[in-house]
C-alpha positions as a Markdown table, in Angstrom:
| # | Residue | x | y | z |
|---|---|---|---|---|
| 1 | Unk | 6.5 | -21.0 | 2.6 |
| 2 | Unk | 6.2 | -17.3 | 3.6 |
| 3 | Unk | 2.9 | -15.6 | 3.4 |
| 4 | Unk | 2.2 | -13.1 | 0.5 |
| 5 | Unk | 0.5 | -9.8 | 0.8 |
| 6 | Unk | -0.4 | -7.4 | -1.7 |
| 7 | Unk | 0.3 | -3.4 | -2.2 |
| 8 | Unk | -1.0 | -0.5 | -3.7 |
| 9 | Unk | 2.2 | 1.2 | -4.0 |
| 10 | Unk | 1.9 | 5.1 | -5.3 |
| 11 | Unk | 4.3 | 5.9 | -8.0 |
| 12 | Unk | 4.1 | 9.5 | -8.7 |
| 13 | Unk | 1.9 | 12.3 | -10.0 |
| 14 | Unk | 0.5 | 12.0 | -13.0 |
| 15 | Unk | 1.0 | 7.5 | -12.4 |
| 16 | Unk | -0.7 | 5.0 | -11.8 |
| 17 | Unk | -0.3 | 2.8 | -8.6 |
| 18 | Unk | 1.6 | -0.2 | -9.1 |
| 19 | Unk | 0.3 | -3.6 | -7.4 |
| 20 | Unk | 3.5 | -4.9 | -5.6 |
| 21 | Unk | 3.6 | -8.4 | -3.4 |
| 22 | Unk | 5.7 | -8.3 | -0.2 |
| 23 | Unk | 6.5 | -10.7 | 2.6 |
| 24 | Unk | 4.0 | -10.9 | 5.5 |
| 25 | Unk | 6.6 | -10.6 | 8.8 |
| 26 | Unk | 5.9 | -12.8 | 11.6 |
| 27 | Unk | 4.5 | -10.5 | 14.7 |
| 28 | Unk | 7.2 | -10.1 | 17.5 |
| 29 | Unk | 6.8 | -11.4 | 20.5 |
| 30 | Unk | 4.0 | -9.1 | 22.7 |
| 31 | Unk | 2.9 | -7.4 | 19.2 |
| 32 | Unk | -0.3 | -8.7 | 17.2 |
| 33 | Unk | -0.2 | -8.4 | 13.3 |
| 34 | Unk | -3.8 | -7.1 | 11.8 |
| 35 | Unk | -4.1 | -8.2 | 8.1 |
| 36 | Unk | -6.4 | -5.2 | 6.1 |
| 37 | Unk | -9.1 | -7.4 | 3.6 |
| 38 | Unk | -10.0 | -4.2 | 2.6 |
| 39 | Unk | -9.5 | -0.2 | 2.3 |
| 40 | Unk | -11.4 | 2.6 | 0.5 |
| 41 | Unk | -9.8 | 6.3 | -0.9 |
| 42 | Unk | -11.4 | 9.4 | 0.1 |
| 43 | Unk | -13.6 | 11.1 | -2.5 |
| 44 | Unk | -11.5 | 14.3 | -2.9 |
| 45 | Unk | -8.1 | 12.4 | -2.5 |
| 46 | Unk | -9.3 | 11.0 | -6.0 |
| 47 | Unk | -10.5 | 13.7 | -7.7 |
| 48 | Unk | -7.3 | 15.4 | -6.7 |
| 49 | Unk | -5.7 | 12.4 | -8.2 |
| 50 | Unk | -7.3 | 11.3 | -11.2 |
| 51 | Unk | -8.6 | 15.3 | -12.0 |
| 52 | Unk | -5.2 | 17.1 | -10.7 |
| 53 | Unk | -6.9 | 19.3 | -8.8 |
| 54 | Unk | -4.9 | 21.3 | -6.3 |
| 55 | Unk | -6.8 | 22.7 | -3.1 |
């Protein structure tokens, strides 16, 4: 069975991400694959976001 992951996938302005599961690939041969248990989003990347603030 193949190995499930998990995305944040951004949609558009103005909507909200969408949490889509894709396939973990195998790593190639001479590559390593690095699984991410967690990320964080800038402050001002959000308040651009969620308060549609342009810079």
């Amino acid at each position: 069975m193949t190995e499930m992951g998990k995305a944040a996938v951004f949609m558009g302005v103005g909507q909200p991400f969408e949490i889509t599961k894709y396939p973990v690939p195998e790593a190639e041969p001479g590559a390593i694959l690095i699984i991410i248990t967690m990320a964080t989003i800038c402050g001002s990347d959000y308040i651009c976001g969620v308060e549609n603030l342009i810079w």
